[in-house]
PDB file of N, CA, C and O in Angstrom:
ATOM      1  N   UNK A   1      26.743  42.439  26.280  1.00  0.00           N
ATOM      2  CA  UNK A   1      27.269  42.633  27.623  1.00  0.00           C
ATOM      3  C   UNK A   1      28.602  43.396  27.523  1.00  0.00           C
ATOM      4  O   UNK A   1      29.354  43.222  26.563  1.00  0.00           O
ATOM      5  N   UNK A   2      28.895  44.279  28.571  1.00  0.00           N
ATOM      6  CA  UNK A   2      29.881  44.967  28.190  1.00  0.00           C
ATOM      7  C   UNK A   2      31.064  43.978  28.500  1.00  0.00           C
ATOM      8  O   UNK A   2      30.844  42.881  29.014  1.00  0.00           O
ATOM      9  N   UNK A   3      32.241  44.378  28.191  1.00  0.00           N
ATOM     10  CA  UNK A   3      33.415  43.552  28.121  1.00  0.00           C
ATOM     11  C   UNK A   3      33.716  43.775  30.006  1.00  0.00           C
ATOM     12  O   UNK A   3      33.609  42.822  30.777  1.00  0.00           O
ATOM     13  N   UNK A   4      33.877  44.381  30.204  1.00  0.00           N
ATOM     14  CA  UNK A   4      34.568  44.519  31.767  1.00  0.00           C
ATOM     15  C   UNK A   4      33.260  43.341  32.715  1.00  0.00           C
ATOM     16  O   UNK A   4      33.639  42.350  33.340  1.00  0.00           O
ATOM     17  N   UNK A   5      32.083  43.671  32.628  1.00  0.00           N
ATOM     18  CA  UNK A   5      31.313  42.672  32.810  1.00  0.00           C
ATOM     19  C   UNK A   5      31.502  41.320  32.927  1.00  0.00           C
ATOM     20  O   UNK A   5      31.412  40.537  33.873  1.00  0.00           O
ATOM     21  N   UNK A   6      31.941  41.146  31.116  1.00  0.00           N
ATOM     22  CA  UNK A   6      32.158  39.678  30.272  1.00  0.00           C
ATOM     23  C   UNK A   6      33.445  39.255  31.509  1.00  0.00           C
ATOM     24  O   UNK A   6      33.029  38.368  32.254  1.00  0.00           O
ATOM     25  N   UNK A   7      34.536  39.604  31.764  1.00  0.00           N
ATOM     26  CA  UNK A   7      35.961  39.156  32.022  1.00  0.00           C
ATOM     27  C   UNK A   7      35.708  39.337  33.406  1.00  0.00           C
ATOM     28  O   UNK A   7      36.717  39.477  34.097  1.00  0.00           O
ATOM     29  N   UNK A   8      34.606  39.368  33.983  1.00  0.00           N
ATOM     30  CA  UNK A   8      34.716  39.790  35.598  1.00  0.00           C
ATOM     31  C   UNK A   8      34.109  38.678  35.663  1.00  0.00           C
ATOM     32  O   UNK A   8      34.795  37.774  36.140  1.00  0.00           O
ATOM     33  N   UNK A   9      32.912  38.366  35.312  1.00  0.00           N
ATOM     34  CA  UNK A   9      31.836  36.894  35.732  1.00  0.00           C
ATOM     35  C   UNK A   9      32.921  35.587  35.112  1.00  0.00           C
ATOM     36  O   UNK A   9      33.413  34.764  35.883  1.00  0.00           O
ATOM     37  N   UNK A  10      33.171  35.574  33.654  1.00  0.00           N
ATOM     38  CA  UNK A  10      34.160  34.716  33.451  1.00  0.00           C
ATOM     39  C   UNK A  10      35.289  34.183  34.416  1.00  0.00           C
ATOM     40  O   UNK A  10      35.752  33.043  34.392  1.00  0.00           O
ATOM     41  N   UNK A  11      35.657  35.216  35.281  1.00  0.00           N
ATOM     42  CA  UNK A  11      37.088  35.081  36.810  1.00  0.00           C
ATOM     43  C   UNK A  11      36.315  34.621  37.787  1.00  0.00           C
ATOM     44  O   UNK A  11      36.639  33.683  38.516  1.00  0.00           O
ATOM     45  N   UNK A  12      35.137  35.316  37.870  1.00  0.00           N
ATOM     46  CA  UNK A  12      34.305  34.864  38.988  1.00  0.00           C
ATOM     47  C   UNK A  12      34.215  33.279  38.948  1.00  0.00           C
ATOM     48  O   UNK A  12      34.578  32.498  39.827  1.00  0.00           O
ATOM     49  N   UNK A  13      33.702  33.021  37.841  1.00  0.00           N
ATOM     50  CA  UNK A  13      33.066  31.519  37.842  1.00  0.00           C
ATOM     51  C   UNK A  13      34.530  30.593  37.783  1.00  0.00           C
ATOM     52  O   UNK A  13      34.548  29.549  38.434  1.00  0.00           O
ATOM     53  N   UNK A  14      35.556  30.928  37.122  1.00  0.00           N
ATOM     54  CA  UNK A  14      36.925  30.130  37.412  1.00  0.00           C
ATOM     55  C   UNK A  14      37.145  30.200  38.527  1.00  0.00           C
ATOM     56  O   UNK A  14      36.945  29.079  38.996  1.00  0.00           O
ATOM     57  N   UNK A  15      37.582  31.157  39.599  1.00  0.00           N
ATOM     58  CA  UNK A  15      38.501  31.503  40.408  1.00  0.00           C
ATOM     59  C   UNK A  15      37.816  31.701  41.846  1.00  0.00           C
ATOM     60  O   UNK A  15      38.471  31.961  42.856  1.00  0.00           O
ATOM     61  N   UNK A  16      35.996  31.502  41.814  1.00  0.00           N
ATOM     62  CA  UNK A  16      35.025  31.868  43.125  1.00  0.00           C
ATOM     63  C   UNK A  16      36.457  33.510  44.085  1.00  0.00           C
ATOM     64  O   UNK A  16      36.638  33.647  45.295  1.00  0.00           O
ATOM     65  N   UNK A  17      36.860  34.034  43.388  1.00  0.00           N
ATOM     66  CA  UNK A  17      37.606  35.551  43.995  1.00  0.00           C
ATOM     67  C   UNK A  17      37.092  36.054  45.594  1.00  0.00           C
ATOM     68  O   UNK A  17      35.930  36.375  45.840  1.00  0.00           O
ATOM     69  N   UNK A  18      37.724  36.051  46.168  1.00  0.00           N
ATOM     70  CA  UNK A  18      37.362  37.017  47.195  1.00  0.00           C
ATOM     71  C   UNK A  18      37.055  38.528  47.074  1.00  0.00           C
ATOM     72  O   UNK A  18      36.210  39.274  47.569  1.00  0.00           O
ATOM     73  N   UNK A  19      38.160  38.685  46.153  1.00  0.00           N
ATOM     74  CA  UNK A  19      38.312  39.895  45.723  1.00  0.00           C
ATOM     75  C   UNK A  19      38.792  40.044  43.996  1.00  0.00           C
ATOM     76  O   UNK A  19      39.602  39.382  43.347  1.00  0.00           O
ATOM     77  N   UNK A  20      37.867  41.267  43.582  1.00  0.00           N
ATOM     78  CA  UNK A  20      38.413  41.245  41.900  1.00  0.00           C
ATOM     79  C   UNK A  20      37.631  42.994  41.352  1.00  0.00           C
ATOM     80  O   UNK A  20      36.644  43.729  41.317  1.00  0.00           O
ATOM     81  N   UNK A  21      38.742  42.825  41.096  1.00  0.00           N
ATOM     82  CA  UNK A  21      38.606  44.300  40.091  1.00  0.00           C
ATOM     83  C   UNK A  21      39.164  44.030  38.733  1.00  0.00           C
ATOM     84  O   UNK A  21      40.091  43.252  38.505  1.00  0.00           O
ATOM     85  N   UNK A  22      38.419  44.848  37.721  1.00  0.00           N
ATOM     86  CA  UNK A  22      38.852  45.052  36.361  1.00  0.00           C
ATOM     87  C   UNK A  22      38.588  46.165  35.864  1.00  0.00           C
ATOM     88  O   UNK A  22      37.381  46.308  35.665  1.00  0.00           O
ATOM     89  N   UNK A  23      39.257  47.075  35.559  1.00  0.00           N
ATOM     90  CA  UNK A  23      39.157  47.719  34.845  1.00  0.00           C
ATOM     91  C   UNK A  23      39.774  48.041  33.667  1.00  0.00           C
ATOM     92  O   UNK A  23      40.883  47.547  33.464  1.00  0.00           O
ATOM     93  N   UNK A  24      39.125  49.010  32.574  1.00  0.00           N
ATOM     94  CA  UNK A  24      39.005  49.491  31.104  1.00  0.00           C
ATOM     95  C   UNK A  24      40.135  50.473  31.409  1.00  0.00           C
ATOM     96  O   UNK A  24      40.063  51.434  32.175  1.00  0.00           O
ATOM     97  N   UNK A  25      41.686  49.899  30.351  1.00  0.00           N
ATOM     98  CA  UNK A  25      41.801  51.314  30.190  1.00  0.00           C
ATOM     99  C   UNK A  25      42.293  51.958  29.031  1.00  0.00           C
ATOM    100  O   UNK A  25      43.167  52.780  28.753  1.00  0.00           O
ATOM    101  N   UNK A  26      41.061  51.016  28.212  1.00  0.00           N
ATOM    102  CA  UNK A  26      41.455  51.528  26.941  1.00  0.00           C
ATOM    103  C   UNK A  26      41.221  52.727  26.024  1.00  0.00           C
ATOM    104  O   UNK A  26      41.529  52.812  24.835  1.00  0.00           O
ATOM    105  N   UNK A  27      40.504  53.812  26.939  1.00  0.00           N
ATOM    106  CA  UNK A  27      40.799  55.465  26.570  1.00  0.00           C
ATOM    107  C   UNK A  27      42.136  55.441  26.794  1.00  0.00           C
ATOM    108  O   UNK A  27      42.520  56.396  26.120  1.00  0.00           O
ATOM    109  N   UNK A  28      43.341  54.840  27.440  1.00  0.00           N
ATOM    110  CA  UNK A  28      44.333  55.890  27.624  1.00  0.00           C
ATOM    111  C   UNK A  28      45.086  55.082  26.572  1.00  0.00           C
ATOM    112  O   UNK A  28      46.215  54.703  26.885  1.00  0.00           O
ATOM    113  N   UNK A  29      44.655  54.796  25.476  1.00  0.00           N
ATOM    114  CA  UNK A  29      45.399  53.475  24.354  1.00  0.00           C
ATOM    115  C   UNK A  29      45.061  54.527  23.277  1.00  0.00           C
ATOM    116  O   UNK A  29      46.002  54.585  22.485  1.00  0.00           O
ATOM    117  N   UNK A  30      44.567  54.952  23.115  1.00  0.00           N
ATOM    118  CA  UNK A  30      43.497  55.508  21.904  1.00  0.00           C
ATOM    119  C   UNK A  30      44.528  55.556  20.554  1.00  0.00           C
ATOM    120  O   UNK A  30      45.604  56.086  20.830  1.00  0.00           O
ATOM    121  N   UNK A  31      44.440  55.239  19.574  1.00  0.00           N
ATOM    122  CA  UNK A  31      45.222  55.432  18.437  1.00  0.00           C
ATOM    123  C   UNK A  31      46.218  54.029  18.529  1.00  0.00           C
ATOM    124  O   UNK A  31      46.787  53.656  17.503  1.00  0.00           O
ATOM    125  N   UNK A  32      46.344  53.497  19.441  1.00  0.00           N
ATOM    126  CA  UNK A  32      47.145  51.944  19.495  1.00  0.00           C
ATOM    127  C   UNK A  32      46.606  51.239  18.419  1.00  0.00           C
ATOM    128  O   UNK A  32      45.428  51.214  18.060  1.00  0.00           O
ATOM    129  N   UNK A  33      47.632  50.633  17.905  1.00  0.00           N
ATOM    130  CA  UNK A  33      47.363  49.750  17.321  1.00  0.00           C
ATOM    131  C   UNK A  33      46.299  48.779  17.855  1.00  0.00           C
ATOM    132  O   UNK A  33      45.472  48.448  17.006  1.00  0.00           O
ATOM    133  N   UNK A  34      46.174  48.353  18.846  1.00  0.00           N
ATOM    134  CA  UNK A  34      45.198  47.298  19.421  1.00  0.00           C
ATOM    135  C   UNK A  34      43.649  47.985  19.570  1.00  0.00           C
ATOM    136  O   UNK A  34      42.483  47.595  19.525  1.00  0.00           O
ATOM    137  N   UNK A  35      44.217  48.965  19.728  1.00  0.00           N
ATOM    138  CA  UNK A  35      42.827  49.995  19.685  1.00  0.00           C
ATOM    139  C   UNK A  35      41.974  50.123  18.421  1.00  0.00           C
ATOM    140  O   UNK A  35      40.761  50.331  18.377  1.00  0.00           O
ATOM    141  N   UNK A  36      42.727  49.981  17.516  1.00  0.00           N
ATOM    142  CA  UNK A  36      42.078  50.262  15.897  1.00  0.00           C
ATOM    143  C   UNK A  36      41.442  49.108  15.757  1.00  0.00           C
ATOM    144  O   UNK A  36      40.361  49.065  15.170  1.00  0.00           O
ATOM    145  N   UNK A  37      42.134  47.810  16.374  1.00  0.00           N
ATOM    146  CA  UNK A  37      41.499  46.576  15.738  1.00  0.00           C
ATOM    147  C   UNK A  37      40.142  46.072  16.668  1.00  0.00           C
ATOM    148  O   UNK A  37      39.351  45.241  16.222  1.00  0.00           O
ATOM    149  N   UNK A  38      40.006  46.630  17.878  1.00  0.00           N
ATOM    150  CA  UNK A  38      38.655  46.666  18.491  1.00  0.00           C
ATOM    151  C   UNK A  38      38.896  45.843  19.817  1.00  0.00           C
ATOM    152  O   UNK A  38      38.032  45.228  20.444  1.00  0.00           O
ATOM    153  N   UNK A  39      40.556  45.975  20.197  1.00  0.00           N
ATOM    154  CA  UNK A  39      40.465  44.911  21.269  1.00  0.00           C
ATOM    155  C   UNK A  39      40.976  45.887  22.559  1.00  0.00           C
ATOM    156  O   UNK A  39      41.962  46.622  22.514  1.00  0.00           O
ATOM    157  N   UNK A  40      40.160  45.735  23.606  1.00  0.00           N
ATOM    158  CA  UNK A  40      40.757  46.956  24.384  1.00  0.00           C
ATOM    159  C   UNK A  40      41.629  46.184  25.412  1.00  0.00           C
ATOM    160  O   UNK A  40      41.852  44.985  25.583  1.00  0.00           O
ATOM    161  N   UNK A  41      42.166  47.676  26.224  1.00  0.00           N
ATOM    162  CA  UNK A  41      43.176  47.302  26.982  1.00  0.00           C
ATOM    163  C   UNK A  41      42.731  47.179  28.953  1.00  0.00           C
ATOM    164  O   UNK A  41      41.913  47.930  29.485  1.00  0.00           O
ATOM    165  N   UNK A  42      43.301  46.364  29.504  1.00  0.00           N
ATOM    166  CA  UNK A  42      42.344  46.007  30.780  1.00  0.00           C
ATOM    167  C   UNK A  42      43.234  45.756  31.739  1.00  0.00           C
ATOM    168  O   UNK A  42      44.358  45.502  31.306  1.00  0.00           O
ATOM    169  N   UNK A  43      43.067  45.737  33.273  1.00  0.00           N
ATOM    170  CA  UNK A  43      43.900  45.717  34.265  1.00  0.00           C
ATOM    171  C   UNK A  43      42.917  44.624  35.082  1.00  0.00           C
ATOM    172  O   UNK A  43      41.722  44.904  35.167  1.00  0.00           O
ATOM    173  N   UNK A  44      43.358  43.527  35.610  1.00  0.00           N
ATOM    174  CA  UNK A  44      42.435  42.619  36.484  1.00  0.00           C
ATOM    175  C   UNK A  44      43.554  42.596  38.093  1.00  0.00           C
ATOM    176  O   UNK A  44      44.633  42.004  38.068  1.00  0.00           O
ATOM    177  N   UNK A  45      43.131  43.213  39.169  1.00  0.00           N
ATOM    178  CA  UNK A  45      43.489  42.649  40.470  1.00  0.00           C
ATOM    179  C   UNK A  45      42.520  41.287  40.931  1.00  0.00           C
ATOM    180  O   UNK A  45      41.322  41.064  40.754  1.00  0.00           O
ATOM    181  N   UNK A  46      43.330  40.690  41.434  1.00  0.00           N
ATOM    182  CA  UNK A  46      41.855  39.283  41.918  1.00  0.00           C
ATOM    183  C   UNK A  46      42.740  38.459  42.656  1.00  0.00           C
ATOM    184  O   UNK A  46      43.892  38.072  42.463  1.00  0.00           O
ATOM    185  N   UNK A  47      41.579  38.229  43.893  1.00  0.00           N
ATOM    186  CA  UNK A  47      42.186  37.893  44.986  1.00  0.00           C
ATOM    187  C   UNK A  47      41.855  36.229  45.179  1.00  0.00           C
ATOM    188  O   UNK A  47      41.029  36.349  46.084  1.00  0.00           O
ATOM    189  N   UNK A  48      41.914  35.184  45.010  1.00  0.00           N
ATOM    190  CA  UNK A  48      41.814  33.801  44.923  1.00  0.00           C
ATOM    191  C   UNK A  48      42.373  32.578  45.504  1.00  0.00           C
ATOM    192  O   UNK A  48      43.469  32.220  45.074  1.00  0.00           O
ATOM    193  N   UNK A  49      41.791  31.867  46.423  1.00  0.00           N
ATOM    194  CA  UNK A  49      42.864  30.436  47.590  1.00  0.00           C
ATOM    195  C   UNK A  49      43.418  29.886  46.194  1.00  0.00           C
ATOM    196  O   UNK A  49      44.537  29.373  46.155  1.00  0.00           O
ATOM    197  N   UNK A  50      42.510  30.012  44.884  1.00  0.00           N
ATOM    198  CA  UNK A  50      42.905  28.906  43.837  1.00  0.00           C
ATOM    199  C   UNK A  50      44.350  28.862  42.877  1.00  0.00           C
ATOM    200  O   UNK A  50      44.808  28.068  42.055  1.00  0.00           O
ATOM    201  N   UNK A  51      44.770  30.112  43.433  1.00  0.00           N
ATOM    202  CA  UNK A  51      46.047  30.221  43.136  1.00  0.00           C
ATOM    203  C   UNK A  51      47.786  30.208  43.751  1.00  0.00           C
ATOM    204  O   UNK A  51      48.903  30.553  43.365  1.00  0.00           O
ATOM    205  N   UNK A  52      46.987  29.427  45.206  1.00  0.00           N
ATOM    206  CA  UNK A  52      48.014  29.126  46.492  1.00  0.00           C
ATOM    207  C   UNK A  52      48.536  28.185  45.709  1.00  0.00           C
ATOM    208  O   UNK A  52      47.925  27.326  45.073  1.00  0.00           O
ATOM    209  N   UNK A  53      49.850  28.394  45.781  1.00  0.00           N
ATOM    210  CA  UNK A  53      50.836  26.713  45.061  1.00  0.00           C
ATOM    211  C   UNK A  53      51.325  27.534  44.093  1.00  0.00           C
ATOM    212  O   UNK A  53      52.549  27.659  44.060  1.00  0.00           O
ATOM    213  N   UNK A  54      50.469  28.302  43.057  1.00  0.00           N
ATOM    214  CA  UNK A  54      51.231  28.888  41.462  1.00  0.00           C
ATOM    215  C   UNK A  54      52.041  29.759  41.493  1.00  0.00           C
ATOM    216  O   UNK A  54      51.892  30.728  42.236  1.00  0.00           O
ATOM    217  N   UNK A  55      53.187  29.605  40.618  1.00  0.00           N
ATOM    218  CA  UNK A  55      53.993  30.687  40.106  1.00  0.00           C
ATOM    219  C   UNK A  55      53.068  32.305  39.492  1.00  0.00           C
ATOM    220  O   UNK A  55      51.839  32.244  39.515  1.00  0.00           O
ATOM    221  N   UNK A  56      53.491  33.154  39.171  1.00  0.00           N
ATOM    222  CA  UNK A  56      52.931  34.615  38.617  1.00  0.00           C
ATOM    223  C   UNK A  56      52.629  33.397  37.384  1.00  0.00           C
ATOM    224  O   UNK A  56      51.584  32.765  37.227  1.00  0.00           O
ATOM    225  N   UNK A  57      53.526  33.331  36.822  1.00  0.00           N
ATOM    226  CA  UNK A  57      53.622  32.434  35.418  1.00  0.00           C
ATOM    227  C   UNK A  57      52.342  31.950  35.284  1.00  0.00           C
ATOM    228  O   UNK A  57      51.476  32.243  34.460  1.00  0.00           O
ATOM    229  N   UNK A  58      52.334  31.053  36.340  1.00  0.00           N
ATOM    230  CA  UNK A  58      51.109  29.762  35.814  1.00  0.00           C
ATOM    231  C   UNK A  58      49.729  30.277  36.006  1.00  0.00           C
ATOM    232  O   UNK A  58      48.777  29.885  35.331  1.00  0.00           O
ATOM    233  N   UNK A  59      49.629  31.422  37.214  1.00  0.00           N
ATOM    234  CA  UNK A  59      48.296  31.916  37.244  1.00  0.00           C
ATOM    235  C   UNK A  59      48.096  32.885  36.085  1.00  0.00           C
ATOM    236  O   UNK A  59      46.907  32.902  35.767  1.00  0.00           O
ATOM    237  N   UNK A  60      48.895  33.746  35.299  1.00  0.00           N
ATOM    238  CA  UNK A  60      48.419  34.419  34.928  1.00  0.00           C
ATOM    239  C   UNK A  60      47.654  33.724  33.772  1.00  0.00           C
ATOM    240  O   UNK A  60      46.728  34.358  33.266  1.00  0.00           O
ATOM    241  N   UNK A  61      48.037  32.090  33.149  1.00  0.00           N
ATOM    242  CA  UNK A  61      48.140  31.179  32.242  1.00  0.00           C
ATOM    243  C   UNK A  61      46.689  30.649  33.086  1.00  0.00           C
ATOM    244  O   UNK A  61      46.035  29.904  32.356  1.00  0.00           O
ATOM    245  N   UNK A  62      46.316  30.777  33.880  1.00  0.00           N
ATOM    246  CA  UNK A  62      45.474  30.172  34.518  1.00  0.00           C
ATOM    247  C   UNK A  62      44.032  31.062  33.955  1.00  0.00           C
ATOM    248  O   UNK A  62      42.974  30.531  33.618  1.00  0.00           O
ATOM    249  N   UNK A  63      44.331  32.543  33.963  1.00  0.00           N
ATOM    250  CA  UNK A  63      43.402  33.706  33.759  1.00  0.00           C
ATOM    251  C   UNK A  63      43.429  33.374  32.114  1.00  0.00           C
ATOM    252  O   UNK A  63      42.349  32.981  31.674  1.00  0.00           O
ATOM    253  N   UNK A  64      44.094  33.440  31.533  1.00  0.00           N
ATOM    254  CA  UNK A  64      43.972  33.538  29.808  1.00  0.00           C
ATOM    255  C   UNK A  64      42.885  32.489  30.226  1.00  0.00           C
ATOM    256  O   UNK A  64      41.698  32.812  30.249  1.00  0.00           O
ATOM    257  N   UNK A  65      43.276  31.323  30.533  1.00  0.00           N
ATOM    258  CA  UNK A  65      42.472  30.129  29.975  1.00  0.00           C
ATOM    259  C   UNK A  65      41.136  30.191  30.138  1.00  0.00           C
ATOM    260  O   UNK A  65      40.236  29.689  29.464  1.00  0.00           O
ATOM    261  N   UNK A  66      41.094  31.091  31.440  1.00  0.00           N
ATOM    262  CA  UNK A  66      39.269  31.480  31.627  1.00  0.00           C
ATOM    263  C   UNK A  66      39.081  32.323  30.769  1.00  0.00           C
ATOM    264  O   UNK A  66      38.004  32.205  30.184  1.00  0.00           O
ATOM    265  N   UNK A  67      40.022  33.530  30.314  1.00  0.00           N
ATOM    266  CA  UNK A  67      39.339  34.129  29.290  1.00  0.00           C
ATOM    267  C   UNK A  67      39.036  33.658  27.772  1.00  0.00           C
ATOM    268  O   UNK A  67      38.246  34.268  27.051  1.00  0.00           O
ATOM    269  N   UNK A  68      39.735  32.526  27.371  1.00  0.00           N
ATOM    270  CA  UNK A  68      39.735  31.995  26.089  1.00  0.00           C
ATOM    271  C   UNK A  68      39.527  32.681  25.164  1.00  0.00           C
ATOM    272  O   UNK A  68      39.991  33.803  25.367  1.00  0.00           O
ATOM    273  N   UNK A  69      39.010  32.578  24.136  1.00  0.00           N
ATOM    274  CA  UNK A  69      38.739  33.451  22.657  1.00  0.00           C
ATOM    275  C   UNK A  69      38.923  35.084  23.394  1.00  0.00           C
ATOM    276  O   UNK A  69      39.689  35.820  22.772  1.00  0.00           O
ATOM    277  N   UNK A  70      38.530  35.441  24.160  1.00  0.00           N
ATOM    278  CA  UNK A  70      38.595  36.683  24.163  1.00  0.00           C
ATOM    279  C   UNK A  70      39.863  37.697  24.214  1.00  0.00           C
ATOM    280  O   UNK A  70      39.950  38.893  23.934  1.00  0.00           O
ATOM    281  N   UNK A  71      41.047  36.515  24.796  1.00  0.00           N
ATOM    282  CA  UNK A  71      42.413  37.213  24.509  1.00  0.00           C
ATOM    283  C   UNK A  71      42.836  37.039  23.139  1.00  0.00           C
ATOM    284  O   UNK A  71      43.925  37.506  22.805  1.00  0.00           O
ATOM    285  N   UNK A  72      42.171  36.473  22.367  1.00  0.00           N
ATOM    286  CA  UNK A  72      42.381  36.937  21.020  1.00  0.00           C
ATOM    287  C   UNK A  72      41.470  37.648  20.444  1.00  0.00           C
ATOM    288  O   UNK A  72      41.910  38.257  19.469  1.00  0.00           O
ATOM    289  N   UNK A  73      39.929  37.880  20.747  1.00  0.00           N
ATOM    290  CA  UNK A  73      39.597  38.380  20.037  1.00  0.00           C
ATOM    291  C   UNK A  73      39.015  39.828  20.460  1.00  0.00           C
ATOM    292  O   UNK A  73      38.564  40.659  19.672  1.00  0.00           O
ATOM    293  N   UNK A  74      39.124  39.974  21.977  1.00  0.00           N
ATOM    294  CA  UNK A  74      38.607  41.555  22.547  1.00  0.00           C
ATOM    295  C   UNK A  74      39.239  42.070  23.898  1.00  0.00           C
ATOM    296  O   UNK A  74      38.845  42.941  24.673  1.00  0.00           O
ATOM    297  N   UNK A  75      40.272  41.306  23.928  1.00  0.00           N
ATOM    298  CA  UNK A  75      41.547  42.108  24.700  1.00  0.00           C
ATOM    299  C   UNK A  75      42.527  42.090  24.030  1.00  0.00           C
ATOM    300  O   UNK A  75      42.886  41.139  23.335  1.00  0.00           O
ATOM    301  N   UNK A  76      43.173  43.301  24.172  1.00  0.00           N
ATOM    302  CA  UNK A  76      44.513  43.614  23.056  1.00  0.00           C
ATOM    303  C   UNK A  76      45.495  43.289  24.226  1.00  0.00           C
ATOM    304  O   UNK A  76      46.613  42.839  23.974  1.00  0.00           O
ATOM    305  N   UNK A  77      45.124  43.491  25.368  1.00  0.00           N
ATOM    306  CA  UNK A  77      46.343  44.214  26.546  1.00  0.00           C
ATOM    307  C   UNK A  77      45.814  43.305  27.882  1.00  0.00           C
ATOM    308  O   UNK A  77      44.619  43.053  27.733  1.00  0.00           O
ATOM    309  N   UNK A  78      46.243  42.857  28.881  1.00  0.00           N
ATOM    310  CA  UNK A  78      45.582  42.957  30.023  1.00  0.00           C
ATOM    311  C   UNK A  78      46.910  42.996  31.075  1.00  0.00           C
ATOM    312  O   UNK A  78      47.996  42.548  30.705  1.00  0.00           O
ATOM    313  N   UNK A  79      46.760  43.442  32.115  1.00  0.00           N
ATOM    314  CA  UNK A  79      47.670  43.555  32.912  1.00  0.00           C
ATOM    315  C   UNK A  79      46.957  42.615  34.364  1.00  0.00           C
ATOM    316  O   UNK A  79      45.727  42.611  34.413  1.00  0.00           O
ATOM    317  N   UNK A  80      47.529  42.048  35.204  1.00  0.00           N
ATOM    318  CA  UNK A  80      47.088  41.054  36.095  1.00  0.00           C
ATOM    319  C   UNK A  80      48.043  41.116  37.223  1.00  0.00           C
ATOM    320  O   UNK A  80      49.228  41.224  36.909  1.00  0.00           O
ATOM    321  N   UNK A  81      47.832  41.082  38.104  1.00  0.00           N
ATOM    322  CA  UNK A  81      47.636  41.130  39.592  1.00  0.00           C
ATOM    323  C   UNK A  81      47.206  40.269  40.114  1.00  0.00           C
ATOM    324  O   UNK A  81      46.072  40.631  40.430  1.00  0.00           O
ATOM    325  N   UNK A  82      47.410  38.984  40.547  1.00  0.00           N
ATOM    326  CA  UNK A  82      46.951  37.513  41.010  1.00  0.00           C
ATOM    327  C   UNK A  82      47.138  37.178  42.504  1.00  0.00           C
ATOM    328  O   UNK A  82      48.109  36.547  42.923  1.00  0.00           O
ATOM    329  N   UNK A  83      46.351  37.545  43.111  1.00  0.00           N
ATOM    330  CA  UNK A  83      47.515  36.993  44.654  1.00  0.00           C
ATOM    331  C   UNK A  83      46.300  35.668  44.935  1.00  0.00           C
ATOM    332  O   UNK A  83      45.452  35.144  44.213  1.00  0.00           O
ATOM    333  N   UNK A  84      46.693  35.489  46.238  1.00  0.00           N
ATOM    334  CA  UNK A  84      46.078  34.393  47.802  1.00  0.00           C
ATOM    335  C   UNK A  84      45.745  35.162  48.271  1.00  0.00           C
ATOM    336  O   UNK A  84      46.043  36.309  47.939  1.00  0.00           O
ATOM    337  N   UNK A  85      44.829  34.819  49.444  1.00  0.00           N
ATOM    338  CA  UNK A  85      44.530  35.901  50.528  1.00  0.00           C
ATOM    339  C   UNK A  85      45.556  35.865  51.471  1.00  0.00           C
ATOM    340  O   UNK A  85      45.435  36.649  52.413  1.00  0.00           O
ATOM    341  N   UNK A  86      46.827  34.932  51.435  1.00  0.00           N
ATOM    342  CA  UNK A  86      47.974  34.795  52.302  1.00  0.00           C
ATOM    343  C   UNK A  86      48.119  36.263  52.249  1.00  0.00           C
ATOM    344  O   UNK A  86      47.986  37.151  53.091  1.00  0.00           O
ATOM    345  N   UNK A  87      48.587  36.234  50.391  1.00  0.00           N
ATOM    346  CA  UNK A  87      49.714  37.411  50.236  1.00  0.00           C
ATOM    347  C   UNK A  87      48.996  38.675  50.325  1.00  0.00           C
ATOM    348  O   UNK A  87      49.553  39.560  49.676  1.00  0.00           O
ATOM    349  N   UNK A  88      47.784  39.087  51.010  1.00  0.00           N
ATOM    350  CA  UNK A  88      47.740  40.288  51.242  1.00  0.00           C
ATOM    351  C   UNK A  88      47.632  40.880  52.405  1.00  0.00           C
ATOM    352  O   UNK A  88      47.601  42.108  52.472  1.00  0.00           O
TER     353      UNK A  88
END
């Protein structure tokens, strides 16, 4: 399964999202160090009630945890964007 796939259903099933995007952007890494070792680099927006109450802090701690092994072993990078549907 491709990875953008893998980290989208993984958020899905934590976070039921209203809204979620991920994307790859690990062509624009190319020669990175993180790049050589096979872990690419990724951007997640995602829109979620399940994160009404959290700090940036705790949700983004909230996303690793759904991703588990995979922030060590096939994301080098991810960048995150967490809101409520308040905050948009």
């Amino acid at each position: 399964m491709e990875r953008v796939t893998l980290i989208e259903n993984r958020l899905r099933e934590a976070f039921a999202p209203q809204k979620i995007e991920v994307r790859d952007d690990s062509h624009r890494h190319a020669g990175h160090e993180g790049a050589q070792s096979g872990g690419g680099h990724f951007a997640v927006t995602i829109v979620s009630p399940r994160f009404q109450g959290k700090t940036p802090v705790q949700r983004h701690q909230m996303i690793y945890q759904a991703l588990g092994e995979m922030m060590k072993t096939e994301i080098h990078a991810l960048s995150i964007q967490a809101f409520t549907p308040e905050e948009l």
